[in-house]
Backbone as a chain_set.jsonl record, in Angstrom:
{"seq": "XXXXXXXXXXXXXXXXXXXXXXXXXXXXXXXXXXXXXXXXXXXXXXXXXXXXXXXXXXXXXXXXXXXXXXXXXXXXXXXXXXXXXXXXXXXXXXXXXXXXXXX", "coords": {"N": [[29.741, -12.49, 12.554], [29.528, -12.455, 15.988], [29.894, -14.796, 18.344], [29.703, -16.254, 21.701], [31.293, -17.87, 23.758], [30.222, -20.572, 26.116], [31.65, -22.612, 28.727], [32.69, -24.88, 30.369], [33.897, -24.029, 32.643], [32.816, -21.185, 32.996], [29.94, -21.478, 32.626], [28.252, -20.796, 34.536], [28.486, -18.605, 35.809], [27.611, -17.275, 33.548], [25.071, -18.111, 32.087], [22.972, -17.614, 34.508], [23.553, -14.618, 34.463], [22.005, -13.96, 32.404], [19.363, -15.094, 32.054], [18.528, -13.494, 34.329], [19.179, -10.427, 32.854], [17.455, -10.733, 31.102], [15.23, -11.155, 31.868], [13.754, -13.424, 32.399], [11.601, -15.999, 33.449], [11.843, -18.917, 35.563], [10.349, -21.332, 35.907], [10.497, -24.463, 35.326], [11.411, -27.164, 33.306], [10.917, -27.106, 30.784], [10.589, -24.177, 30.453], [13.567, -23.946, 30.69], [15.191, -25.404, 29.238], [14.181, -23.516, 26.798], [15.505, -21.555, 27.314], [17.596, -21.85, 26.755], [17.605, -22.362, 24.604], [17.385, -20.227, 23.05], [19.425, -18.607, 23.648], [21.189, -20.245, 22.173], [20.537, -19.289, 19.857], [20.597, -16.753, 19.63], [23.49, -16.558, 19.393], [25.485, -18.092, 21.261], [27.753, -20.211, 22.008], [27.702, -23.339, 23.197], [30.28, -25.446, 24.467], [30.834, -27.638, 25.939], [30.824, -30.62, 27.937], [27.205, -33.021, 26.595], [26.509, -34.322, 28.583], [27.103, -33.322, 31.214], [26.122, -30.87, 31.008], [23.762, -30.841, 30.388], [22.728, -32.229, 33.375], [23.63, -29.734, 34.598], [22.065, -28.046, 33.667], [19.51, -28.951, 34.57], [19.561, -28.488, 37.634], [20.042, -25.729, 37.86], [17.666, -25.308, 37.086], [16.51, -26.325, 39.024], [17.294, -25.044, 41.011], [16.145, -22.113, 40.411], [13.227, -22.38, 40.857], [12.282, -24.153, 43.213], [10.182, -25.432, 44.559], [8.636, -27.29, 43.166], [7.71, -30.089, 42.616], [8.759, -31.601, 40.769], [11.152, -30.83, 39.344], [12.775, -31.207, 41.339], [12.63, -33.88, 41.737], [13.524, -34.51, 39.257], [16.193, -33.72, 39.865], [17.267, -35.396, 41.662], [17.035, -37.673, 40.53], [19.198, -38.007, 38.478], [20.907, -37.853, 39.935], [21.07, -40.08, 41.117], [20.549, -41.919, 38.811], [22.437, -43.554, 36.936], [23.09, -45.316, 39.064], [21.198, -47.164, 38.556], [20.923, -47.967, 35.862], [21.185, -50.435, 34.979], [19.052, -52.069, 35.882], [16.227, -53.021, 34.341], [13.956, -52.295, 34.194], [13.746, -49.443, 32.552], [13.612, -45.988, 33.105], [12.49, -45.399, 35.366], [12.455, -44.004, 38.881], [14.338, -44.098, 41.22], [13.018, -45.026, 44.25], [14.168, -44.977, 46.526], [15.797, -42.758, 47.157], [14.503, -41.242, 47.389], [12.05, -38.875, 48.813], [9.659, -39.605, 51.75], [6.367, -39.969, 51.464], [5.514, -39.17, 53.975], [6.543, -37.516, 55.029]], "CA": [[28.983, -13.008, 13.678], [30.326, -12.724, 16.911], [29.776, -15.657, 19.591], [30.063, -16.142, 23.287], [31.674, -19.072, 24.024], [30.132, -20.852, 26.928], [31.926, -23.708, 28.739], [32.173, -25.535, 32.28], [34.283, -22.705, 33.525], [31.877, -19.438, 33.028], [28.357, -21.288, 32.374], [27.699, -20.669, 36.379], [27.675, -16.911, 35.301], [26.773, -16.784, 31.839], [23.651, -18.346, 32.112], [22.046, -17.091, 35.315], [23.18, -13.081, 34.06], [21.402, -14.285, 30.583], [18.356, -14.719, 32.549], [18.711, -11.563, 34.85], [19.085, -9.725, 31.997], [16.414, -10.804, 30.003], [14.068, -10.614, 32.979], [13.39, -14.753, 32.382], [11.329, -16.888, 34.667], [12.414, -20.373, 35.05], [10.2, -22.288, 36.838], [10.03, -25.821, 34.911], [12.867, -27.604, 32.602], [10.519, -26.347, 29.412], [11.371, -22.863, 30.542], [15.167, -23.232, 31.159], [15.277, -25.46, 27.672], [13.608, -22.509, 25.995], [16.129, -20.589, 27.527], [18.764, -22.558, 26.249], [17.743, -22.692, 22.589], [17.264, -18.772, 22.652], [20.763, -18.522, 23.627], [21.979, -20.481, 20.531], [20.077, -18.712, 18.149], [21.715, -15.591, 19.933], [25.318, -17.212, 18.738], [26.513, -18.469, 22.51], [27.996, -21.518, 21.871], [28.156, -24.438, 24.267], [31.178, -26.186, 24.416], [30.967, -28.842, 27.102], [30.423, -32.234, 27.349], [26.517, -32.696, 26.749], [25.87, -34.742, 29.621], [27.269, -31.649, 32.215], [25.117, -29.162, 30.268], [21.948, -31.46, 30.769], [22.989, -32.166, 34.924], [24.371, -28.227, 34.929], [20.24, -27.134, 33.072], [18.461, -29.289, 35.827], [20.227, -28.242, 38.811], [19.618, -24.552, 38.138], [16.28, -24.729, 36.539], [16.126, -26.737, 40.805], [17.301, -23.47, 41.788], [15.141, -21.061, 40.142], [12.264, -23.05, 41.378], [12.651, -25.613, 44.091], [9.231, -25.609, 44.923], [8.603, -27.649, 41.864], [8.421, -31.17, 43.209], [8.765, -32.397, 39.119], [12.746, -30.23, 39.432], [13.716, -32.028, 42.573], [12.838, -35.506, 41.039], [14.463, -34.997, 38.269], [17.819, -33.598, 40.037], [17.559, -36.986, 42.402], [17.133, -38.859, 39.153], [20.241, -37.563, 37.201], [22.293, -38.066, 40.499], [20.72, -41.672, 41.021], [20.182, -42.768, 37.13], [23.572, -43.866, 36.533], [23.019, -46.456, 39.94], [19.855, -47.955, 38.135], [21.017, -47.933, 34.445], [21.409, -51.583, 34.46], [17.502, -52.109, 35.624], [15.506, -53.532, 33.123], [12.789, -51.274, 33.876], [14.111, -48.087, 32.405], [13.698, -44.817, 33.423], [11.957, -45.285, 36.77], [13.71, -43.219, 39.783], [14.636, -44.784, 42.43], [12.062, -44.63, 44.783], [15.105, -45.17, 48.105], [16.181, -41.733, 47.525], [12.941, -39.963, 47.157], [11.1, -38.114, 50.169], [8.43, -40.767, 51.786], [4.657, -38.859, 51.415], [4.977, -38.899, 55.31], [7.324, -36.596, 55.287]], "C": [[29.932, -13.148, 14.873], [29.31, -13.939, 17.918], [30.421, -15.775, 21.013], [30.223, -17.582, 23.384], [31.351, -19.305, 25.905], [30.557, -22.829, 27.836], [31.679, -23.981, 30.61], [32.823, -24.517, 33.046], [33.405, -21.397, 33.464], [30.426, -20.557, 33.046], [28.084, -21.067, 33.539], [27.302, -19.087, 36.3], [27.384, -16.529, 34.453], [25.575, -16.904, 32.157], [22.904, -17.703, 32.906], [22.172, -15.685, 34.768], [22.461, -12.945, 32.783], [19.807, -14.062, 31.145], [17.947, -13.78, 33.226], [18.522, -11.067, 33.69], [17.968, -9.636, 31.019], [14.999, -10.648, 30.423], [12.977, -12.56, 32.631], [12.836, -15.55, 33.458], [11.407, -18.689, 34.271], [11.395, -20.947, 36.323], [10.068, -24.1, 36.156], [11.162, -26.419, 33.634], [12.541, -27.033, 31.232], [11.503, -24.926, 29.251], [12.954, -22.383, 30.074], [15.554, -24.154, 29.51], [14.634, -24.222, 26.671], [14.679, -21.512, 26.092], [17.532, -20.717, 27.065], [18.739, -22.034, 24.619], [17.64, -20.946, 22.294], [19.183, -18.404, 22.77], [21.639, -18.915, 22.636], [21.972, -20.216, 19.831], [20.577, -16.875, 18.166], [23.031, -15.312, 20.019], [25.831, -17.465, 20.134], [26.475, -19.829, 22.053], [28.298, -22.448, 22.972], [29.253, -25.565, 23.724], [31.729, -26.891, 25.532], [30.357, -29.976, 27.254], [28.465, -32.247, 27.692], [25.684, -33.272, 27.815], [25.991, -33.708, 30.779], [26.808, -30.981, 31.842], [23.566, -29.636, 30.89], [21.714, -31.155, 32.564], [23.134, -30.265, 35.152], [22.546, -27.617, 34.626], [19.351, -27.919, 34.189], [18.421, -28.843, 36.839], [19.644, -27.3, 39.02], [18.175, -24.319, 37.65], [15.53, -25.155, 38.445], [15.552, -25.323, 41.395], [16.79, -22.549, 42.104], [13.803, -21.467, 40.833], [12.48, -24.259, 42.085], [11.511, -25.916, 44.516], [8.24, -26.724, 44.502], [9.01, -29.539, 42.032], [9.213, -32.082, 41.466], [10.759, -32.124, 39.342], [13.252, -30.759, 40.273], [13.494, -33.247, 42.346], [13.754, -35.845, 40.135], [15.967, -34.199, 38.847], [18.011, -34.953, 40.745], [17.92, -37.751, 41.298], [18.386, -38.946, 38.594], [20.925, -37.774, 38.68], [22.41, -39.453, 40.979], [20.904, -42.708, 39.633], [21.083, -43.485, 36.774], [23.725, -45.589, 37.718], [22.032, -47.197, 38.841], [19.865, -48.066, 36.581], [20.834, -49.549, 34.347], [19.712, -52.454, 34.584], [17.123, -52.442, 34.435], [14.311, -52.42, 32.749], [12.558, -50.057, 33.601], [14.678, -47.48, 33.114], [12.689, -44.913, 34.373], [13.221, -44.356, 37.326], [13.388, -44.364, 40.647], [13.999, -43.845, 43.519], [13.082, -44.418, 46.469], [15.343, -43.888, 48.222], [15.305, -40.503, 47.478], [12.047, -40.108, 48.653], [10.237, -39.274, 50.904], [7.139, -39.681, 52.151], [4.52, -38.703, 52.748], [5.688, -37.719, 55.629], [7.017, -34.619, 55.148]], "O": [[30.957, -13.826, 14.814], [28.1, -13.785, 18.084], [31.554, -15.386, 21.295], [29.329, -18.38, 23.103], [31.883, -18.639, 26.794], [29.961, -23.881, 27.603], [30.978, -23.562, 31.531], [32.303, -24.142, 34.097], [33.726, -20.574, 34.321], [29.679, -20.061, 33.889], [26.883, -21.331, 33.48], [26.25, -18.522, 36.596], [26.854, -15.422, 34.353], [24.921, -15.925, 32.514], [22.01, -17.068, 32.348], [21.073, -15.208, 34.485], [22.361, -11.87, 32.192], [19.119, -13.103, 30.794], [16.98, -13.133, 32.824], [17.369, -11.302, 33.326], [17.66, -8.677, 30.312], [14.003, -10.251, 29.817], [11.753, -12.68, 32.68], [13.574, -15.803, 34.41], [11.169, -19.373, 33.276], [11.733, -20.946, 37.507], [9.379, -24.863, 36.832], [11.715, -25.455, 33.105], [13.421, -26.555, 30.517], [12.464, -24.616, 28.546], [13.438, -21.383, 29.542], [16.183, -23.517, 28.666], [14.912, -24.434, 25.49], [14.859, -20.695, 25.189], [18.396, -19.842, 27.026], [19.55, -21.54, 23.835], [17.879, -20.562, 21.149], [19.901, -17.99, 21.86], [22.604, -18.266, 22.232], [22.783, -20.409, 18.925], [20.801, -16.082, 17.252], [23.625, -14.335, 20.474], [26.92, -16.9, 20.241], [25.47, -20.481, 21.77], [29.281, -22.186, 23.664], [29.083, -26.346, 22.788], [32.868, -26.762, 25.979], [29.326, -30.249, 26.64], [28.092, -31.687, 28.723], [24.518, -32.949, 28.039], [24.948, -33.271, 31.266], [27.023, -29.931, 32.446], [22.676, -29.072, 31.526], [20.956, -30.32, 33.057], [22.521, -29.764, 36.095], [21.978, -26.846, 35.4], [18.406, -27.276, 34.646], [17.295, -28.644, 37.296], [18.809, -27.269, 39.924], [17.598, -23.244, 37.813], [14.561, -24.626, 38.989], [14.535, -24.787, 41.834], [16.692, -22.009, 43.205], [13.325, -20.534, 41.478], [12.84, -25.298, 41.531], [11.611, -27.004, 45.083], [7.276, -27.078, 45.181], [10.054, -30.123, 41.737], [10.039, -32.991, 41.39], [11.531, -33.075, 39.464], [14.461, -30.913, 40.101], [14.36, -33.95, 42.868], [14.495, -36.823, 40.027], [16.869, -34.177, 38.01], [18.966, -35.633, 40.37], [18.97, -38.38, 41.172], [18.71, -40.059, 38.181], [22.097, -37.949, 38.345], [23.485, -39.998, 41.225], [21.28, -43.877, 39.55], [20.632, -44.393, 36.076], [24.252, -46.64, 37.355], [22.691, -48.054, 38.252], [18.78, -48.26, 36.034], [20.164, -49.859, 33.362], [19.253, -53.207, 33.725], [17.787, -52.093, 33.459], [13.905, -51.92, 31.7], [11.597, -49.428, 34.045], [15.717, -47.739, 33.722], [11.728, -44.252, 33.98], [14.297, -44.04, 36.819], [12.496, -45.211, 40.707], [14.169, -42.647, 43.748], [12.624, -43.752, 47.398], [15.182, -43.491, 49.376], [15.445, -39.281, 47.52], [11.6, -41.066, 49.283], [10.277, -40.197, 50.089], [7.13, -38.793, 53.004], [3.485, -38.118, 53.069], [5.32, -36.989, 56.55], [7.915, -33.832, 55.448]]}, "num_chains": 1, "name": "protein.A"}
């Protein structure tokens, strides 16, 4: 069995030529997790810490689709979440750094 070792130095071009290549549409975090787990069962191994894999799979699933107000909540969230961990009330976002509907 050969494997492709993917870490914080290459996943920026592994992944996106994984999708090129495969002719993959990413519009929604399902997608780019689907696209993930196909990759493991195709022996690329991830070897990076799994909180930068999670932040690193939101970002670009942003990318692929930014249109996608659900992908731009949850990149605010993951760069906010860490302010609001101590909250009682979960996993709310923080509503300060989110758009106002007038906008």
């Amino acid at each position: 069995m050969e494997i492709v070792q993917v870490n914080a130095d290459n996943i920026h071009t592994i992944l996106p030529k994984y999708i090129k290549d495969n002719d993959i549409k990413i519009t929604d975090i399902d997608s780019m997790i689907e696209t993930y787990m196909n990759m493991v069962k195709e022996n690329f191994l991830f070897t990076l810490d799994r909180d930068l894999l999670k932040d690193i799979i939101v970002d670009l699933t942003y990318m692929y689709s930014p249109n996608d107000d659900s992908n731009k909540d949850r990149v605010l969230y993951h760069l906010v979440g860490s302010d609001s961990d101590d909250d009682d009330e979960g996993s709310e976002c923080d509503d300060s750094v989110l758009p106002s509907k007038e906008d």
